[in-house]
C-alpha positions as CSV (number, residue, x, y, z in Angstrom):
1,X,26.0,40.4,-25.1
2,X,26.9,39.8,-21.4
3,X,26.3,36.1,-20.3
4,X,23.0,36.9,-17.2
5,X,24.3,35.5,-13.8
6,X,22.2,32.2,-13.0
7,X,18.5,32.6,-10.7
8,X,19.6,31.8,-7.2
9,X,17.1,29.6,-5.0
10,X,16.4,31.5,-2.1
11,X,17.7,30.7,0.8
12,X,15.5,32.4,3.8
13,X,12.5,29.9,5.3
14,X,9.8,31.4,3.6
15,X,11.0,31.1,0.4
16,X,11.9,27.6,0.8
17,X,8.3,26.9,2.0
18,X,7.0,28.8,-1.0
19,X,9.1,26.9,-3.7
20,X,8.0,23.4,-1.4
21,X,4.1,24.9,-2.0
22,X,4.6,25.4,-5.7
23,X,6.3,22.3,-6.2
24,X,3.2,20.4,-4.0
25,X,0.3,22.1,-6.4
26,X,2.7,21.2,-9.4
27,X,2.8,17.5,-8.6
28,X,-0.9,17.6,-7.5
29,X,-1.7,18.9,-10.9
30,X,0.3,16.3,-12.5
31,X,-0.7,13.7,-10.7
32,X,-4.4,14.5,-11.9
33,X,-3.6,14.6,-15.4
34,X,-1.6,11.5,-15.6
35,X,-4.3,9.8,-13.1
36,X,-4.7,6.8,-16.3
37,X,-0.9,5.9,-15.5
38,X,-0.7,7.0,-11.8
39,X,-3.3,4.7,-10.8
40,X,-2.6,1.6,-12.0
41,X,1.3,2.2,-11.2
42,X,-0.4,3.1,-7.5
43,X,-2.0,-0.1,-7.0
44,X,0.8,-2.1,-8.6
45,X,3.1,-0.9,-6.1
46,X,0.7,-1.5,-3.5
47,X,0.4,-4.9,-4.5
48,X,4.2,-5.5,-4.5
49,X,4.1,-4.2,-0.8
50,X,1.5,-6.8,0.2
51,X,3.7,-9.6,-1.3
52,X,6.5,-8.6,0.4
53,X,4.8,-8.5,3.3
54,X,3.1,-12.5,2.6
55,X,6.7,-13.4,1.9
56,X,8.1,-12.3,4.9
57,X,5.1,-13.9,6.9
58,X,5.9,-17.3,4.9
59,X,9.2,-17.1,5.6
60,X,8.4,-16.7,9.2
61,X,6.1,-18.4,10.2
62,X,5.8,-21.7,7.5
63,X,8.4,-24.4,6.8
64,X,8.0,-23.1,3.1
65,X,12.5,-22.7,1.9
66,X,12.9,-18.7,1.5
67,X,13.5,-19.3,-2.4
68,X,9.5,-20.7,-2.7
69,X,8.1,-18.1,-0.2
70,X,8.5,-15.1,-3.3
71,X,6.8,-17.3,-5.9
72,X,4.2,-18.9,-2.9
73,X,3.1,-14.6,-1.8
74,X,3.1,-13.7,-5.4
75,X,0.5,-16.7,-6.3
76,X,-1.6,-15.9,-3.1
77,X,-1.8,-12.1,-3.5
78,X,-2.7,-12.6,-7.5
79,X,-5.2,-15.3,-6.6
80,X,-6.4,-13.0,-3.9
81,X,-6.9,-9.9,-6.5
82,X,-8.9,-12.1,-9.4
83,X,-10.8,-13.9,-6.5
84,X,-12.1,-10.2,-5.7
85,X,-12.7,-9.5,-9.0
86,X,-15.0,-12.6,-9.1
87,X,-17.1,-12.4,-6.5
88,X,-17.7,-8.8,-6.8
89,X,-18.7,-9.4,-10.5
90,X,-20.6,-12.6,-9.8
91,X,-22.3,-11.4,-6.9
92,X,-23.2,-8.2,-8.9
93,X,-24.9,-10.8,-11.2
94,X,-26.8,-12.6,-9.1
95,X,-28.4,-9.5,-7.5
96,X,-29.8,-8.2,-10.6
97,X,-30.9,-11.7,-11.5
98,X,-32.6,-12.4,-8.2
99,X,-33.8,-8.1,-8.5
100,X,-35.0,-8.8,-12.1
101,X,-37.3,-11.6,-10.2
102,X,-38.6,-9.8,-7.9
103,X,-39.6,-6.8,-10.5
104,X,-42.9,-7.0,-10.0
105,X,-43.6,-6.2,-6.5
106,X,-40.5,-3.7,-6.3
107,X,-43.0,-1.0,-7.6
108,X,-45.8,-1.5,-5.1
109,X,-43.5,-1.4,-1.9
110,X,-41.5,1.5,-2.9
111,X,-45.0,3.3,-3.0
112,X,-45.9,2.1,0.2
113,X,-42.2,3.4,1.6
114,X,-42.8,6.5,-0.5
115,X,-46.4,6.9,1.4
116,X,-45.4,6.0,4.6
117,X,-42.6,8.1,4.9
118,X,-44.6,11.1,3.2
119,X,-47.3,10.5,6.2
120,X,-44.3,10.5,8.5
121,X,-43.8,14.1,7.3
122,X,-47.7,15.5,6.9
123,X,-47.2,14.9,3.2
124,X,-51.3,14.2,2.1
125,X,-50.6,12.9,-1.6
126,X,-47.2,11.8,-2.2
127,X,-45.7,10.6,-5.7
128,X,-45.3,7.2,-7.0
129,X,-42.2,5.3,-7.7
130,X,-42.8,5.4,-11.2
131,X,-43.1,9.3,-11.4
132,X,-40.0,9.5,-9.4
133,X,-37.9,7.3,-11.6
134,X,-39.7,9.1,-14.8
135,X,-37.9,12.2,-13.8
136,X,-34.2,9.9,-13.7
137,X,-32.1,9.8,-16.5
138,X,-31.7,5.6,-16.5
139,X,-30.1,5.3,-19.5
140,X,-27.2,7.7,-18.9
141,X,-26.7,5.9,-15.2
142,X,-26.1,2.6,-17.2
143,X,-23.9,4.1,-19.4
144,X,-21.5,5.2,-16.7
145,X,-21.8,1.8,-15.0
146,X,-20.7,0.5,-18.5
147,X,-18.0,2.6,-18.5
148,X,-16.8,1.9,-15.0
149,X,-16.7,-1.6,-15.3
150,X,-15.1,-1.4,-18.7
151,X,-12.5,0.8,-16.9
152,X,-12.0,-1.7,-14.0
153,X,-11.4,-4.5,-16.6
154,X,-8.2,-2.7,-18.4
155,X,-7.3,-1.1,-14.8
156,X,-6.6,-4.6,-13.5
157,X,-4.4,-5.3,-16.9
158,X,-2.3,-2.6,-16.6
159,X,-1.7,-3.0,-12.7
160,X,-0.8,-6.4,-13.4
161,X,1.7,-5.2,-16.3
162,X,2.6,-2.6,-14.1
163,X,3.3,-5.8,-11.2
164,X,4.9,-8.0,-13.5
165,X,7.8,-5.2,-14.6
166,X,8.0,-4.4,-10.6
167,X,9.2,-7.5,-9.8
168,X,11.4,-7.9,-12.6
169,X,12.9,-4.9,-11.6
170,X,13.6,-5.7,-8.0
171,X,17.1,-8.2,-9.0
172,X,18.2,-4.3,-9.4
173,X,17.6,-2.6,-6.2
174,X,20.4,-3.7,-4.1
175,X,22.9,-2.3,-6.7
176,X,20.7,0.9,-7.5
177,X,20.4,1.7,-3.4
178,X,24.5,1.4,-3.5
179,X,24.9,3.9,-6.4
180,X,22.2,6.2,-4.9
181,X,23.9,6.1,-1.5
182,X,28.0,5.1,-1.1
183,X,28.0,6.1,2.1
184,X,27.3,3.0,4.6
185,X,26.0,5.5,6.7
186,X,23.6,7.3,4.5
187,X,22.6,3.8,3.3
188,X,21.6,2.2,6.3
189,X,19.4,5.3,7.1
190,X,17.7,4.7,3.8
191,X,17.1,1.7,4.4
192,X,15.7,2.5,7.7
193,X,13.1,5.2,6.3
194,X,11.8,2.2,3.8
195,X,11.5,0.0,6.1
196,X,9.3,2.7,8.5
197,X,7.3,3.5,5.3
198,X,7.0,-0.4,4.7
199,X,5.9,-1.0,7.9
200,X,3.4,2.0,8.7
201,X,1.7,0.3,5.4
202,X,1.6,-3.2,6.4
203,X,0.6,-2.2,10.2
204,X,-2.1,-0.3,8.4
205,X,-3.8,-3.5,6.1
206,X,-2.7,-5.8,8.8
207,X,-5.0,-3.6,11.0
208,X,-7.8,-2.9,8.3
209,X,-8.0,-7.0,7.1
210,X,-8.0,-8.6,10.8
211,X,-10.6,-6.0,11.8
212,X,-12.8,-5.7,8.1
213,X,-13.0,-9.9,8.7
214,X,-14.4,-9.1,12.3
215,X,-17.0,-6.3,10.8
216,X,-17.8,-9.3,8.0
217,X,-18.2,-12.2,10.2
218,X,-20.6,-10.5,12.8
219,X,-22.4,-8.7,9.6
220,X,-22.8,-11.6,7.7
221,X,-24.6,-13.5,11.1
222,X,-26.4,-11.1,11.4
223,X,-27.9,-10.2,7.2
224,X,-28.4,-14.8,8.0
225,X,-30.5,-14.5,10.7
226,X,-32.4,-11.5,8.9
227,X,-32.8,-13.3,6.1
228,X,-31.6,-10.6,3.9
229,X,-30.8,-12.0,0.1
230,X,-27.2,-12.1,-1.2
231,X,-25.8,-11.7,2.7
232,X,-22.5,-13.3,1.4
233,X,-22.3,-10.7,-1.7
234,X,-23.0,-7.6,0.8
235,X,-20.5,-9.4,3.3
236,X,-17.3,-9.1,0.7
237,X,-18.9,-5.6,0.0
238,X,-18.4,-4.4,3.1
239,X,-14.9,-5.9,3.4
240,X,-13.6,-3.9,0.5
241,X,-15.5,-0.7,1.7
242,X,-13.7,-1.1,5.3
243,X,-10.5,-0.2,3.7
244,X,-11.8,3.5,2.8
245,X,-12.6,6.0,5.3
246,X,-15.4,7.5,6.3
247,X,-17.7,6.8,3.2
248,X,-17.1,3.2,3.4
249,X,-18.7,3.1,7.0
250,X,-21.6,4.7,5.9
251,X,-21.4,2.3,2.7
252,X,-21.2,-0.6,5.1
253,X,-23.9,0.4,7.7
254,X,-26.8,2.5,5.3
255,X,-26.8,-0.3,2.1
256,X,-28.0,-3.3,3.3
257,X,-30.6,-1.8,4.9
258,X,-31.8,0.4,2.4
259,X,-32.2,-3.2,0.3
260,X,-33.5,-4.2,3.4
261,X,-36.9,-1.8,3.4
262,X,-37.3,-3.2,-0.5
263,X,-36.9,-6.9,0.2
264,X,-39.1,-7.4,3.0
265,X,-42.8,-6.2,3.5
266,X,-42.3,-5.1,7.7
267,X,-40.0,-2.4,8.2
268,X,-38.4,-4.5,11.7
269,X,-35.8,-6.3,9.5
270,X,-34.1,-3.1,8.0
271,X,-34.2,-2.0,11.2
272,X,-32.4,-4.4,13.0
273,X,-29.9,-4.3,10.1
274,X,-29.6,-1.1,10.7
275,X,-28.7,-0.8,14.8
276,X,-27.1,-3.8,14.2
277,X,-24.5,-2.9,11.5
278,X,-24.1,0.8,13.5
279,X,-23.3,-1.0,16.8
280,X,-20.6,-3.3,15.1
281,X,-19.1,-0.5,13.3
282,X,-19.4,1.5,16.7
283,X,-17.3,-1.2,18.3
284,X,-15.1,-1.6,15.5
285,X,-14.0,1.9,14.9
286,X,-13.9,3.1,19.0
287,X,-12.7,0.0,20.5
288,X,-11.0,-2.9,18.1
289,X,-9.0,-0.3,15.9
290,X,-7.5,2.1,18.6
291,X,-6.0,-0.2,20.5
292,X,-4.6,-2.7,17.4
293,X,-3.7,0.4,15.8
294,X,-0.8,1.7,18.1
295,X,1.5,3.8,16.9
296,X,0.9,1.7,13.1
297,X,-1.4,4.6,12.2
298,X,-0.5,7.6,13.8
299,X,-2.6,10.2,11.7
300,X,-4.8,13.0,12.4
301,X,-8.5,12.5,12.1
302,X,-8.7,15.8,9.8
303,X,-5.7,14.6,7.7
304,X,-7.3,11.2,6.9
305,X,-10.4,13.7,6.0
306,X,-8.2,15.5,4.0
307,X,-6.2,12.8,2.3
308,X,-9.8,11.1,1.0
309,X,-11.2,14.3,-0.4
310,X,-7.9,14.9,-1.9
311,X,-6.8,11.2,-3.5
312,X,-10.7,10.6,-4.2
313,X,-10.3,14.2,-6.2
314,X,-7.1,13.2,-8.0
315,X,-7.8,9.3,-8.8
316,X,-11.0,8.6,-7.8
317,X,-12.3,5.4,-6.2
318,X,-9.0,4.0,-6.3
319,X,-7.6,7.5,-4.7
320,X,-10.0,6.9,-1.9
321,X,-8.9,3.5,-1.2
322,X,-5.4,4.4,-1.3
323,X,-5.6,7.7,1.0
324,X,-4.5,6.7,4.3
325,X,-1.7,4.3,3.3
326,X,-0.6,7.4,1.0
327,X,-0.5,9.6,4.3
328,X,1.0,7.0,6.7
329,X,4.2,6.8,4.0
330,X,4.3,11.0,3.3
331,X,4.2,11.5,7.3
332,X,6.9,8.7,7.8
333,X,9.4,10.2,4.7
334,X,8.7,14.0,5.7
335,X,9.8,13.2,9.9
336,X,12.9,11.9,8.5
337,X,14.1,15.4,7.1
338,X,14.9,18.5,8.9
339,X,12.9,20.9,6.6
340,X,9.8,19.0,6.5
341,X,9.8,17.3,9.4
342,X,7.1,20.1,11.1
343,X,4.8,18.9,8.3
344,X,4.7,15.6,9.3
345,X,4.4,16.8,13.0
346,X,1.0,18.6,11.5
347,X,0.1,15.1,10.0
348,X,0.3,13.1,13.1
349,X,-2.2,12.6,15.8
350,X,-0.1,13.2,18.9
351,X,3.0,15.4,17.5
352,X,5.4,12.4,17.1
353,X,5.5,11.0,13.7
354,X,6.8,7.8,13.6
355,X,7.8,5.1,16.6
356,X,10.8,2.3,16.7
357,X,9.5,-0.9,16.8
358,X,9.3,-0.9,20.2
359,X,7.3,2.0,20.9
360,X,9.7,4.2,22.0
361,X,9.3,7.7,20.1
362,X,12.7,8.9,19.4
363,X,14.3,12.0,18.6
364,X,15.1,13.6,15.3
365,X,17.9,12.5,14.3
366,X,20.8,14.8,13.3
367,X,22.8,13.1,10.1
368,X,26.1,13.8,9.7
369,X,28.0,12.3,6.7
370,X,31.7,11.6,6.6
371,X,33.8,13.5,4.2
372,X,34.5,10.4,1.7
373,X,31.9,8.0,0.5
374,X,32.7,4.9,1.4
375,X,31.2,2.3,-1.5
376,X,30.8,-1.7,-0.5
């Protein structure tokens, strides 16, 4: 029986693109599936960026000897990750405590909302809280609360494991990036795209933390001088929502509020909460962030859109958390290829998808590799 001739790849531009489209859905689809492994392997890795990125900064700008500045990010960033863990489970406490106190007159002011609002509309006889809440299936709500905290519990094992096993493996790098690429040449320009993806990431939590604290400090003053209970709770809240887009603006500037109208008998405080949070995310997200942003986050509106629907799709909350830094490092590896490098021109906000640290956008570079690999 005649041996067939092997399948040829083909070679014209819109077969390439279709093979590059079949491969995307492929890894989209696998990427769902394995979303238990992917997720916590995700946030492990982002993890490892941020210590590199404390090390570097303690290197830099502390008398702390390099050797101690590794063991000094690794202890801040791990200290940093349980410390959110705790408050957001001890504040979570404390509001149902303070909520279970307060029982009894919850019922009475959500039928006065409820009758208000209803008169607001022409509504004559409007339902009561407790027929509303009849009709909700409570049990089945606390039941997936129970299983999302469960899940955020063995999540934040495995992204340790996942962490520890990161850093083990980094003693190997050097030698694995000299096997991958001989060439000096070809090294030097992989080193170069990692340190572009590196820094797109870190410009983009350096950016997100300096302005989240500014959103919290002016939030917080401002739930104080309400009066609004668990201020410092809903203050961390919204610091961990400003690093999602979109949904955690409306997160940040619709909650308190809404706890607002239950808390208090006037309807002046949840209102103040509520210009006031919308003016400081105004500020915030027209003024503060376009001008610390730069060229560090160089993304299109509709792609950041995009990428949250997409990674919130795929691996949920932590998806949405980890959209745009997954977009800043696909847009900064896709300009440094010739094939793809109009996708990342699609992905960028001006048509230029990456800078030099300076500023300057530069052109695409053309590589050209010497005959013989020249190993260290």
């Amino acid at each position: 029986m005649p041996m067939k001739p092997p399948i040829s790849l083909p070679t014209s531009t819109v077969g390439r693109n279709a093979v590059v489209a079949i491969a995307v859905v492929a890894v989209g689809a696998a990427m769902y599936w394995l979303a238990d492994i992917l997720t916590p392997l995700a946030m492990a890795i982002f993890l490892l960026i941020m210590i590199d990125g404390v090390k570097r900064f303690i290197e830099d700008r502390t008398p702390v000897p390099s050797h101690l500045a590794g063991a000094a990010a690794l202890i801040v960033v791990i200290l940093g990750f349980f410390a959110a863990i705790a408050i957001i489970a001890n504040g979570a406490l404390n509001f149902f405590d303070e909520a279970s106190g307060v029982t009894t007159r919850i019922g009475p002011r959500l039928d006065q909302i409820i009758h208000d609002v209803s008169q607001l509309f022409g509504v004559e006889t409007a339902p009561t809280a407790s027929e509303l809440i009849g009709q909700l299936d409570i049990r089945s709500y606390l039941a997936v609360f129970a299983r999302q905290a469960q899940g955020v519990v063995t999540g934040s094992i495995f992204v340790l494991i996942y962490l520890a096993f990161l850093l083990a493996s980094q003693s190997g790098f050097r030698r694995k990036l000299v096997g991958m690429f001989p060439d000096r040449t070809a090294r030097s320009e992989a080193m170069e795209v990692f340190q572009r993806v590196r820094g797109g990431v870190e410009g983009y939590l350096w950016v997100q933390t300096v302005t989240g604290a500014m959103i919290c400090a002016a939030a917080w003053a401002l739930m104080r001088v309400v009066g609004l209970q668990n201020a410092e709770f809903w203050t961390f809240v919204i610091f961990i929502v400003c690093f999602i887009p979109v949904i955690g603006g409306a997160v940040a500037g619709l909650v308190p509020p809404l706890f607002a109208l239950v808390q208090f008998e006037t309807y002046w405080q949840a209102a103040v909460l509520l210009g006031g949070l919308q003016a400081i995310l105004f500020v915030s997200g027209n003024v503060i962030q376009p001008r610390m942003q730069g060229d560090n986050q160089n993304i299109d509106p509709v792609v950041v859109l995009l990428a949250l629907a997409f990674w919130g799709k795929v691996w949920g909350v932590v998806g949405m958390f980890l959209s745009t830094p997954l977009a800043v490092m696909a847009m900064a590896i896709l300009a440094e290829f010739k094939g793809s490098r109009w996708m990342a021109i699609l992905l960028s906000g001006d048509g230029e998808p990456y800078a030099d640290e300076d500023g300057a956008r530069p052109a695409p570079r053309r590589r050209v590799n010497p005959p013989q690999a020249e190993a260290d």
